[in-house]
N, C-alpha and C positions, 0 to 999 in steps of 0.2 A: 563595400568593405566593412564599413561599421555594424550591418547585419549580418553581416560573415564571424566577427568577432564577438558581439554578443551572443550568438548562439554556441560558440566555443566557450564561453565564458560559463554559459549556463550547464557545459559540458562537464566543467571543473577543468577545463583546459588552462597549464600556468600561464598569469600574464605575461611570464619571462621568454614564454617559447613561442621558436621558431614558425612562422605559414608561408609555407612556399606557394606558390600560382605556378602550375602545371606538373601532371603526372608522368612527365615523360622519362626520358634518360635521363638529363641533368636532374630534374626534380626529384625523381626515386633513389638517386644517388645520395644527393644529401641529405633528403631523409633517413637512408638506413645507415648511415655515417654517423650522423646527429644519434639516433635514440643509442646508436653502438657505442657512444660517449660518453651517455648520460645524460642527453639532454631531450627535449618534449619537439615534437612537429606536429605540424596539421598540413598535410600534401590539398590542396585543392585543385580538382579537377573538372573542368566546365564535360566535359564529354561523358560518355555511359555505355556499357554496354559492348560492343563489337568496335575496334577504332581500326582507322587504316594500318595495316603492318609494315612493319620495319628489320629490316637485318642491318645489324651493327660487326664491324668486324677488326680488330685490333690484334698486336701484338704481342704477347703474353710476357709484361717485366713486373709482374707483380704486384701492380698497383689497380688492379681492378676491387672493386669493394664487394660484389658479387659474383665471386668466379666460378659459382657452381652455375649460374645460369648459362654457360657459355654450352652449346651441343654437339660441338664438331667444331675438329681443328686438324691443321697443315704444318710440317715443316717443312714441303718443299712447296715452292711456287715457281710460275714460269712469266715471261715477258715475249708475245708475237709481232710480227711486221713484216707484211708479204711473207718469203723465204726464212727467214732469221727467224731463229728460235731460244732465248737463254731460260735456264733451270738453275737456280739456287735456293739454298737452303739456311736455316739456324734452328737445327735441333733444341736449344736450350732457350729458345722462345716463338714458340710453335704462334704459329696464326690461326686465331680461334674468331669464331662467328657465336655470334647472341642472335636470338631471335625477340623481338620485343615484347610476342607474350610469355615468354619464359621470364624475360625479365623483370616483368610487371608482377608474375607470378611469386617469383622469389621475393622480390623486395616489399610483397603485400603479407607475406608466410613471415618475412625478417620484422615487420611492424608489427600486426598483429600478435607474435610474440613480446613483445615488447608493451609497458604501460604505457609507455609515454609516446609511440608515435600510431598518429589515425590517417584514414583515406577521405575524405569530403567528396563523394563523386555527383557528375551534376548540376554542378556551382560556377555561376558565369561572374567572375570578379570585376569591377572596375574600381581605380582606385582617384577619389577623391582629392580636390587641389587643397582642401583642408586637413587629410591625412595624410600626414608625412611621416615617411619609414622612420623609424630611429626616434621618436616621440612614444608619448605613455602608452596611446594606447594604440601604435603600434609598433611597439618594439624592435622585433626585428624580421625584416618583409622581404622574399627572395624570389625574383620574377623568372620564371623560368617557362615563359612558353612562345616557344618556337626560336625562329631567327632573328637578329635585329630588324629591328624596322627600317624600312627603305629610307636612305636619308641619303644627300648627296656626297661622295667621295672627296676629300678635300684633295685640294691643289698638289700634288707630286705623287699623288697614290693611286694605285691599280684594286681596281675590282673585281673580278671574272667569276661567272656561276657556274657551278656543275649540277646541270642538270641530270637526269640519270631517270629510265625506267628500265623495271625489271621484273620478267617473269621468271615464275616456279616452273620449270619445264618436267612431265612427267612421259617417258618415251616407253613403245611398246618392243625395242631391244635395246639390250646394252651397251651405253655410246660413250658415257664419261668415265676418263679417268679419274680415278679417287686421290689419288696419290699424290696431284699438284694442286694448287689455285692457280687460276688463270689470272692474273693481276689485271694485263693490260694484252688486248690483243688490234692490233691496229689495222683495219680493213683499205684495202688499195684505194675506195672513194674515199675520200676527203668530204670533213663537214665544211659547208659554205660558212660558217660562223666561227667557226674555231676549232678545236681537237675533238677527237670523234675514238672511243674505242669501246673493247667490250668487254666484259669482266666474269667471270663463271665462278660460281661456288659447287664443286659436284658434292654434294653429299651421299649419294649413290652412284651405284652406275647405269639406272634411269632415272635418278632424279638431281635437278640441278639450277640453282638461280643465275640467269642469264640476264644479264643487264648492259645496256645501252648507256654511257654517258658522255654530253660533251662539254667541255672547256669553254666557255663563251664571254664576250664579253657583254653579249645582247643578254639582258635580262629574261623576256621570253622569246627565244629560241625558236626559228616554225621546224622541226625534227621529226620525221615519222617515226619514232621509237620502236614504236612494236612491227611496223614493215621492215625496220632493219637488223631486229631480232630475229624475224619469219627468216627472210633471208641469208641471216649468220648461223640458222641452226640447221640450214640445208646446204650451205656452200662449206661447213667447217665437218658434220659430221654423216651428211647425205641422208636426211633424214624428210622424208616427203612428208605433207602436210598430215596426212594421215595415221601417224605412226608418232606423233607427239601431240600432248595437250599442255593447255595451261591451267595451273590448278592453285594460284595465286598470283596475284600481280601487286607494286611498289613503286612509288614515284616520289621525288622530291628535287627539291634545291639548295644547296649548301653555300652561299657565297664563301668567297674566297679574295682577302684582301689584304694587305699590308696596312691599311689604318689603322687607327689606336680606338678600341671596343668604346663604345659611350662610359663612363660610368660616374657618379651611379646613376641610375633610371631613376623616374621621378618615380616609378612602381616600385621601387627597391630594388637590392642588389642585382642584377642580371647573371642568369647562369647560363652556360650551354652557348649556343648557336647564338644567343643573345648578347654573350657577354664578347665575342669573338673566340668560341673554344676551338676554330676546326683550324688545323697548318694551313696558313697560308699559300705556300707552293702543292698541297697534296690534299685537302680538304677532310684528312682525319682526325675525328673529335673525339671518339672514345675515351681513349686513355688520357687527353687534357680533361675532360670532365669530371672522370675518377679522379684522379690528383686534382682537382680543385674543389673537390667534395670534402678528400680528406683532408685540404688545408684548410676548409673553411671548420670543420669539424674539430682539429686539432686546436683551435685558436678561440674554441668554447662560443660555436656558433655564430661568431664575427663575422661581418662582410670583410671578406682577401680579396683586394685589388685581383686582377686576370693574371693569369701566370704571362710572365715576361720572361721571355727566349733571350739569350745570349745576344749581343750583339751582331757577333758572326753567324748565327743562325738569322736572324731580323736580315741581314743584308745578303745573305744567299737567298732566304725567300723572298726577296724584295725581287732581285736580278732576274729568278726563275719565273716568277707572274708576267714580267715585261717578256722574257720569251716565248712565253705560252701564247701573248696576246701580241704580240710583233711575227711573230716568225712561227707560226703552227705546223708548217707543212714540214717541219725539219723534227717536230716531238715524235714521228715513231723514229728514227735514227737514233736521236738521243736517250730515250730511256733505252731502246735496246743494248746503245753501248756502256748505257748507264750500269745498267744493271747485269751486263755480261762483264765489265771489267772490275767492279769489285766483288771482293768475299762478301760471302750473305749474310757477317753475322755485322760487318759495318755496314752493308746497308740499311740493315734495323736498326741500329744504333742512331744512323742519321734521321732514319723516317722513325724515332719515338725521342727524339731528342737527348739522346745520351753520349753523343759523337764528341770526340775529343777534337783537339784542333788539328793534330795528325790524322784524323781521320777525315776533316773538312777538306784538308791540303790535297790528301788521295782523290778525293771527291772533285775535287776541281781540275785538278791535274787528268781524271779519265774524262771531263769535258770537253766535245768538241772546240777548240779556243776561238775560231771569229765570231761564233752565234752568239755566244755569252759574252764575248767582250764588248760584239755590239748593246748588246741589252743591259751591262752594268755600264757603259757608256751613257744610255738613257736615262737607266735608273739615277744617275748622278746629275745630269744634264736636269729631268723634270722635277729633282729636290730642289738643286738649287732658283731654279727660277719660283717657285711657291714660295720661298722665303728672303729672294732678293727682292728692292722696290723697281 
């Protein structure tokens, strides 16, 4: 780190500004947040060159920081399960997909214009027990690469992974509809570890990212991914082996937790996946990341605590992790009815956190009631014992 900052120094880099560790989502965020405010960044990135790809894909409420990077968006989407099929919509916040090298692309085009923010690519950081963020000479230090670090789950709280692979599918006839996103489509076998569905992005009507994810509470998952992909792109749209390729492929893991994010990191502020940005019951991080760029942006480059959900939010995702990871084999029932019995513009509302308390009420009320009341029964049951002696 100290030869990371003397060569910034030698750069004419201000002591005052900001060096983030990692060039990813959260990292490119508050860099182009930061120089949009008037203030200096140095993005540091160990990698070079060609990086694994990523599709991002959110909401559209307005709080994205680069929304031209976005390529293709939805207002309707659909929810499968065996038979069962629901189609809803919210025209006035379409579902938009980012591709990561657009993203990168943009936010490299937004600094570059910019005096005050640089890219460092390359650069493998560690940070020193005698370098402490928020001291002279390192002012102010924002860790932003990858997920938290595996650390044990404390006593009354749920963890579950979502795993997820996902191919570019490129076919030799026309097979996707353009007109929905496939959210969740739920195949008749059941995953031996926990929720298992499939997710489609058509952006053509031969081309389209088909992805595999499950719900688990096993950290690594044994999942044949891409046999269950082979298989869902010839049982869903009769498409023999021959007659599709794959012309990209995507893999990660998102935990998904009700604990309280570390912070700060002895590397500095944690953003992203680090700091706890993805909902707990749904594992969407996007738009928590934009909004915590621009808060940290707005408050003249200060580390902001992680954004804190509502109460009644914090205790609905609490309830829904203990279902996912009690009772799996009842999740395609429940989102289906989940999301066939309300309007589509509260359920963006609830899944980007803008739900009023009459919309939570709705929400709980189209709940099946024993599955959940067993699971907020637990949820209650495994606090209190964590905190009683």
């Amino acid at each position: 780190m100290t030869e990371l900052l003397s060569r910034l120094r030698q750069e004419d880099f201000p002591r005052s500004g900001a060096v983030v560790l990692g060039g990813g989502c959260a990292g490119l965020a508050l860099a182009v947040a930061l120089v949009e405010a008037g203030g200096a960044v140095a993005v540091v990135e160990a990698r070079t060159g060609d990086r694994d790809e990523r599709t991002w894909c959110y909401w559209d409420t307005g709080q994205a920081v680069m929304p031209e990077a976005a390529s293709r968006s939805w207002d309707r989407w659909e929810v499968r399960a065996g038979a069962g099929r629901v189609v809803a919509s919210d025209a006035a916040h379409p579902y938009r997909m980012v591709r990561a090298r657009d993203y990168r692309a943009v936010a490299r085009e937004r600094l570059a214009r910019s005096a005050t923010g640089r890219i460092v690519d390359g650069v493998r950081v560690s940070v020193g027990a005698d370098e402490r963020p928020g001291g002279r000479d390192v002012p102010r230090l924002f860790d932003a690469r990858g997920p938290m670090p595996s650390v044990a789950v404390p006593a009354g709280r749920v963890l579950l992974h979502q795993r997820f692979v996902g191919q570019w599918i490129r076919t030799t006839r026309p097979v996707f509809d353009t007109a929905a996103v496939t959210l969740m489509d739920f195949p008749e076998s059941r995953a031996p570890s926990g929720v298992r569905f499939f997710y489609v992005l058509p952006v053509a009507a031969d081309l389209a990212l088909v992805e595999c994810t499950v719900f688990s509470a096993v950290e690594h998952v044994s999942e044949p991914f891409r046999r269950h992909i082979a298989d869902y792109v010839r049982s869903r749209w009769g498409l023999d082996p021959g007659e599709w390729q794959v012309e990209g492929q995507e893999a990660g893991s998102i935990p998904m937790t009700d604990a309280p994010a570390p912070w700060p990191g002895r590397s500095g502020v944690p953003l992203g996946l680090r700091a706890g940005a993805a909902r707990p019951s749904t594992g969407y991080a996007y738009t928590r990341i934009q909004l915590a760029a621009r808060r940290i942006a707005s408050a003249g480059g200060r580390g902001a605590p992680p954004i804190r959900d509502p109460f009644r939010t914090r205790v609905l995702d609490a309830v829904f992790l203990r279902f996912l990871r009690d009772q799996p084999h009842r999740a395609p029932e429940v989102f289906l009815r989940l999301f066939g019995r309300l309007p589509g513009p509260l359920t963006v509302r609830f899944l980007t956190e803008r739900s009023t308390l009459r919309d939570d009420l709705r929400l709980v009320l189209a709940l099946p009631k024993a599955p959940f009341l067993r699971a907020a029964a637990t949820t209650a049951r495994e606090r209190l014992r964590a905190v009683l002696p």
